[in-house]
N, C-alpha and C positions, 0 to 999 in steps of 0.2 A: 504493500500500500504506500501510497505517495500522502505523508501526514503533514501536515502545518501545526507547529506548536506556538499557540498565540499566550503568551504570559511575561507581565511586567517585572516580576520578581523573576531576574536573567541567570540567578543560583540553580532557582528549583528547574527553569526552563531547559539551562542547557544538560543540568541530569537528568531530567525527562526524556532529550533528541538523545544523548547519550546509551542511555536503556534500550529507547526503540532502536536505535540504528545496531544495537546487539542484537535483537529481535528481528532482524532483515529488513527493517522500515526505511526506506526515504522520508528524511524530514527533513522540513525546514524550519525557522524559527525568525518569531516578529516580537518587540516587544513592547508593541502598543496597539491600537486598535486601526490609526493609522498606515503605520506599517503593515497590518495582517491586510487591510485590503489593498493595498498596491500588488501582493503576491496575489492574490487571489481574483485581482483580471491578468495574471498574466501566468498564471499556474493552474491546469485542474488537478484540484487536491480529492483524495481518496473520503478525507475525513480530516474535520478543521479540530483541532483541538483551544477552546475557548476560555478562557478567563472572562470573567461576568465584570469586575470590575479594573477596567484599563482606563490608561490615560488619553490623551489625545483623541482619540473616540470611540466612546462606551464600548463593550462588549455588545451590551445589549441592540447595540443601532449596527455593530456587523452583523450581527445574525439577523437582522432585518436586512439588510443590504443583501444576506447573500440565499434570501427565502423571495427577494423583489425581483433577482435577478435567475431566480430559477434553478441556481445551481445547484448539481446535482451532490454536491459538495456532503456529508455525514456532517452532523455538529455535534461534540460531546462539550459540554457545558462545566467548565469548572470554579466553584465559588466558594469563598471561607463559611459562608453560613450554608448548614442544611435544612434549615427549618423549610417545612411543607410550603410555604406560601412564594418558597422563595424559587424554588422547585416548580412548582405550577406554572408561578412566572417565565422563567426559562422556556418549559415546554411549548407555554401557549406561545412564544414569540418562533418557534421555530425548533429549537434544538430535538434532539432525536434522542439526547442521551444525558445525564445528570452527575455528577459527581463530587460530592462536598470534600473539602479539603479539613485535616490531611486526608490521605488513601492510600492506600496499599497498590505499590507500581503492579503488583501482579493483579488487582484487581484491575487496573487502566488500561494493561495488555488485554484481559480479556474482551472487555468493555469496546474495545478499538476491532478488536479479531469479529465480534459480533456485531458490529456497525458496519462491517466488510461484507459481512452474509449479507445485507442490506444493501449493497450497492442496487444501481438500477439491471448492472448483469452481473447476476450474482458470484459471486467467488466460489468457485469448484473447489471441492475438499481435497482433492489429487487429482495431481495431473500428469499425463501419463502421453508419450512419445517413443512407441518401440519397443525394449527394453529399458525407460528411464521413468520414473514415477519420483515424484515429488510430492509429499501428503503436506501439506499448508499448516494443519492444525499441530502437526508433531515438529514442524520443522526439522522434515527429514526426505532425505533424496536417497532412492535405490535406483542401482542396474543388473538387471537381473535378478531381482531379491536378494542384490546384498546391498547391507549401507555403506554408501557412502559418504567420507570422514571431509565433507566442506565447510570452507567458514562462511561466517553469515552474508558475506556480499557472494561469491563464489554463488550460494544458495539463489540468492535474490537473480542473480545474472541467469543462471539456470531457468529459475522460475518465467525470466521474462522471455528469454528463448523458448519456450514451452508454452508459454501462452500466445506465440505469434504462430503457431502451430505450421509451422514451415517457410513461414514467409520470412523475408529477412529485415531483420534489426540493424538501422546504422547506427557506428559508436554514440553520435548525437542522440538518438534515440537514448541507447544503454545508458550514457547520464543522465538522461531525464528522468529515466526512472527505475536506474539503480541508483545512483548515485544523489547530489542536492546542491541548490543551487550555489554553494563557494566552491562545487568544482570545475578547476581549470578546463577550459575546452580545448587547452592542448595537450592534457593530462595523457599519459600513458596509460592509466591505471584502467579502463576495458580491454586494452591489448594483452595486458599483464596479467589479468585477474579471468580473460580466458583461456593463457596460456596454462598458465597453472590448474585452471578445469577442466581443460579437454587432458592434459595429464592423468587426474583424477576419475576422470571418468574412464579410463583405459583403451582398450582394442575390442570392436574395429571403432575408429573414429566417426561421430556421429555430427558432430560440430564443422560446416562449411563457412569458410570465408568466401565472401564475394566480393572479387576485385573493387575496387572505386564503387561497394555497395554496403557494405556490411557484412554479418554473420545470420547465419539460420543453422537450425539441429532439423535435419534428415527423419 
């Protein structure tokens, strides 16, 4: 998932992008209300993660902004109060999803995985190309029913090749969304990170380059 982490306290925000991006997430992060919407005409996010009360402009007026503009954007709502009324409020304005602070990060992971099942096409639980399967909810890739030992971008790079289901992926693509937006676009690090996976994935080779096109899995 391509996540936006919208939170003015830049501590708890960048542990947040920190956790998800071990979790295979693309994020990015804004830390004000401002800033979340400049990303968000110029990014489709999977799932906005929101702070109720930001500076610059309200929480509450981006999730109107991005329920006016039809995005098809996930909103999980985050606020230091849980009281009921305050809850309600979020929902009626739009958000999709609620969560009082503190929280438990493994409760946020989940919370984010099930806002996913919710996209407008839903997210397949495995995904499967030949002999290669990728189960989403385990965060685990086999070939041939054996596991394979990838790290979490390796995984996500997989995942996206797998979801293009033959077609081909340009590196531009794979930063968009393996990667987030302070990566270098002259960055080596798709080249690198599928040298290292078609490695791992072993014999016969499954992963094509295409000249002046990109990469597609066979």
């Amino acid at each position: 998932m391509r996540v936006l982490i919208v939170e003015d306290e830049e501590r708890l925000a960048n542990a947040i992008a920190r956790g998800l991006r071990r979790e295979g997430m693309a994020v990015d992060l804004a830390y004000d209300g401002g800033g979340a919407l400049d990303r968000i005409n110029t990014v489709d996010y999977d799932v906005v993660v929101l702070d109720r009360d930001l500076p610059v402009v309200h929480g509450d007026d981006v999730c109107r902004a991005l329920r006016d503009e039809a995005s098809s954007a996930r909103v999980l709502m985050l606020t230091a109060s849980g009281a009921v009324d305050e809850l309600v409020d979020g929902l009626n304005l739009g958000a999709d999803d609620y969560l009082g602070k503190p929280f438990a990060f493994e409760e946020l992971v989940a919370r984010l995985r099930a806002l996913g099942r919710r996209m407008p096409v839903p997210v397949t639980t495995v995904l499967r190309r030949g002999d290669i399967a990728v189960d989403l909810s385990r965060r685990l890739a086999t070939r041939d029913g054996q596991n394979l030992d990838l790290s979490p971008k390796e995984l996500l790079v997989l995942e996206v090749l797998l979801r293009a289901d033959g077609a081909v992926i340009s590196a531009e693509d794979l930063l968009t969304r393996a990667w987030d937006e302070h990566a270098d676009p002259f960055t080596n690090a798709p080249r690198v990170t599928m040298m290292t996976l078609r490695r791992k994935l072993g014999d016969p080779p499954v992963i094509e380059t295409v000249v002046g096109a990109g990469y597609r899995i066979r």
